[in-house]
N, C-alpha and C positions, 0 to 999 in steps of 0.2 A: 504494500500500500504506500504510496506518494506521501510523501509530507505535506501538512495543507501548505497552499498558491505554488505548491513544486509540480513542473511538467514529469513526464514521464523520464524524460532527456534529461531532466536536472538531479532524477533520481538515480542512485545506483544501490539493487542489491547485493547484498554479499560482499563486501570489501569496499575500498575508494582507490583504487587504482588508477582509476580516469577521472575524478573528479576535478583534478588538476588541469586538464586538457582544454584548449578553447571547443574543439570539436571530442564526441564522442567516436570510437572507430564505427559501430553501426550507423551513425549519421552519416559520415563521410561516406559507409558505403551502400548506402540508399538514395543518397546526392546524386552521387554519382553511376550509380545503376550497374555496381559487383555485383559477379555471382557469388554464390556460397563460399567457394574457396579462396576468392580476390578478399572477400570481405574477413574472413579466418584469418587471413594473411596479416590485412593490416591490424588485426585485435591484439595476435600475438606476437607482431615486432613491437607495438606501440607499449603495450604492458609489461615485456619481459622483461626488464630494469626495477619493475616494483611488485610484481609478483614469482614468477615461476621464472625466473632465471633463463638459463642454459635450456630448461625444457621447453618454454616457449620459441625459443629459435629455432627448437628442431620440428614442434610442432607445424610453425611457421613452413620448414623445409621439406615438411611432409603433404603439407596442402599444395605447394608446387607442386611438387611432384605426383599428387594425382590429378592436378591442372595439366600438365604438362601429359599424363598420359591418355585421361581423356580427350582434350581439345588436339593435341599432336601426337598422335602414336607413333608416326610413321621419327621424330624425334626423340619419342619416348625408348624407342625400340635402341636410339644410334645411342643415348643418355646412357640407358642400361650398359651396352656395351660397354663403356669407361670408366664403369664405376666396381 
């Protein structure tokens, strides 16, 4: 539940990690019109300094990479190789 005269936007459950931010990351990526994993992306580079550390950047590097396997396979495919 919202604090009374607080937006939804102004409220955060669960921690304040973003409360610092001019932008929340789901605002930016509803602006801006991400998909599900563009919008992950920026949640967990923007947070990983005040929440989840090292885990959030791999998070972060895990939603590329199934960005990367669904939208480009035929990339995904040459990715895998290198790795």
């Amino acid at each position: 539940m919202n604090e009374p005269n607080m937006t939804a936007l102004e409220t955060q459950v669960s921690g304040n990690h973003y409360k610092n931010f001019p932008i929340q990351p789901i605002e930016y990526g509803q602006r801006n019109k991400l998909g599900y994993c563009e919008c992950n992306v920026v949640k967990y580079v923007t947070r990983h300094p005040f929440k989840n550390k090292h885990r959030d950047v791999l998070k972060a590097i895990h939603n590329l990479e199934i960005l990367l396997q669904l939208e480009y396979p035929e990339a995904y495919a040459e990715y895998l190789k290198g790795n």
